[in-house]
C-alpha positions in Angstrom: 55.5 93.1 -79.5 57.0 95.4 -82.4 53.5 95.5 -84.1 52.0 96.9 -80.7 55.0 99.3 -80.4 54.0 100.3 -83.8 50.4 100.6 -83.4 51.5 103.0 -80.4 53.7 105.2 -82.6 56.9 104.3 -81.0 58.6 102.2 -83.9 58.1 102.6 -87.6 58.2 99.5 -90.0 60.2 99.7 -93.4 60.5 96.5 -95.6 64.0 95.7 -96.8 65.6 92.9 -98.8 65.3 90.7 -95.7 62.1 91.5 -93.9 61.1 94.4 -91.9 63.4 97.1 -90.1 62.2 98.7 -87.1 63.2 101.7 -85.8 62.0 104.1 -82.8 60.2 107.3 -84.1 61.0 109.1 -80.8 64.6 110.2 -79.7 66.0 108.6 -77.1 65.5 111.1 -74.3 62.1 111.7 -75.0 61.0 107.9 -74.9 63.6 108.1 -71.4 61.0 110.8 -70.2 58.3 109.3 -71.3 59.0 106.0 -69.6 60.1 107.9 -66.3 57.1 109.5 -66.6 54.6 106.4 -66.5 56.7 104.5 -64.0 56.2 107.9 -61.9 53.0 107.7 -62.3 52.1 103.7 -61.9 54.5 103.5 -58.7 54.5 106.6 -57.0 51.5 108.4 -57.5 52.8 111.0 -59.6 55.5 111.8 -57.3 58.9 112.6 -58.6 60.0 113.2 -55.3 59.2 110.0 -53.8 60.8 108.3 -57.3 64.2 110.1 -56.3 63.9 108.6 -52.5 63.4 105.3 -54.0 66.0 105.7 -56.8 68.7 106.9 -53.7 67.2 104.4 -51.7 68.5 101.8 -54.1 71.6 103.2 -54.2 74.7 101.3 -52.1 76.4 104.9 -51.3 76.5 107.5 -53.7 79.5 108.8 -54.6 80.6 112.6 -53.8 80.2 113.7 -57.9 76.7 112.0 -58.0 75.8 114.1 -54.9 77.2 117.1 -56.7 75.6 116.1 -59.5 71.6 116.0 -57.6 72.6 119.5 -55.6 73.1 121.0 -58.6 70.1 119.8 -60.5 67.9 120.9 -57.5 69.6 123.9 -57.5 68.8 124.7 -61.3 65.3 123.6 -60.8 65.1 126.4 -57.6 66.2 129.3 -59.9 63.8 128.3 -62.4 60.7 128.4 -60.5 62.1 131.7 -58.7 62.7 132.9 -62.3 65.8 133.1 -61.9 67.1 131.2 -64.8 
C-alpha cells in the first residue's frame, strides 16, 4: 500500500538505519480536501451540498456551537460570491 501511495505522490520514501521512513508529501489539510473532494465526487455526484445533508444527517443532534459554527461558514461563503469579502 505505501509503494502505491508513493507512486501517487502522497508519501515520500527515505532509507534509514532500520528500513524505510515514509512520510506524506502533502499537508494535512490539503490531503483532508483532497479526500473530501473524491468522496464528493464518488458518492454524491459532485455535490457538496448533498455531502453536508448526509454529513447532518448522520449527526444524533448538533449541538447549538456546531450550528453556529455551519451559519457562519455559509455566511462567509455568501459574502464571497457577493464580493463582499
Amino acid at each position: 500500500m505505501l509503494k502505491r501511495l508513493e507512486d501517487k505522490g502522497f508519501v515520500r520514501r527515505e532509507e534509514s538505519e532500520r528500513g524505510f521512513v515514509f512520510s506524506p508529501t502533502l499537508p494535512d489539510s490539503q490531503a483532508r480536501r483532497t479526500a473530501l473532494g473524491q468522496v464528493v465526487r464518488t458518492f454524491f455526484n459532485g455535490s457538496p451540498v448533498s455531502a453536508a445533508s448526509a454529513l447532518l444527517g448522520m449527526a444524533q443532534q448538533p449541538d447549538a456551537k456546531e450550528l453556529d459554527e455551519l451559519e457562519q461558514m455559509i455566511a462567509r461563503a455568501r459574502r464571497a460570491q457577493s464580493g463582499g469579502e
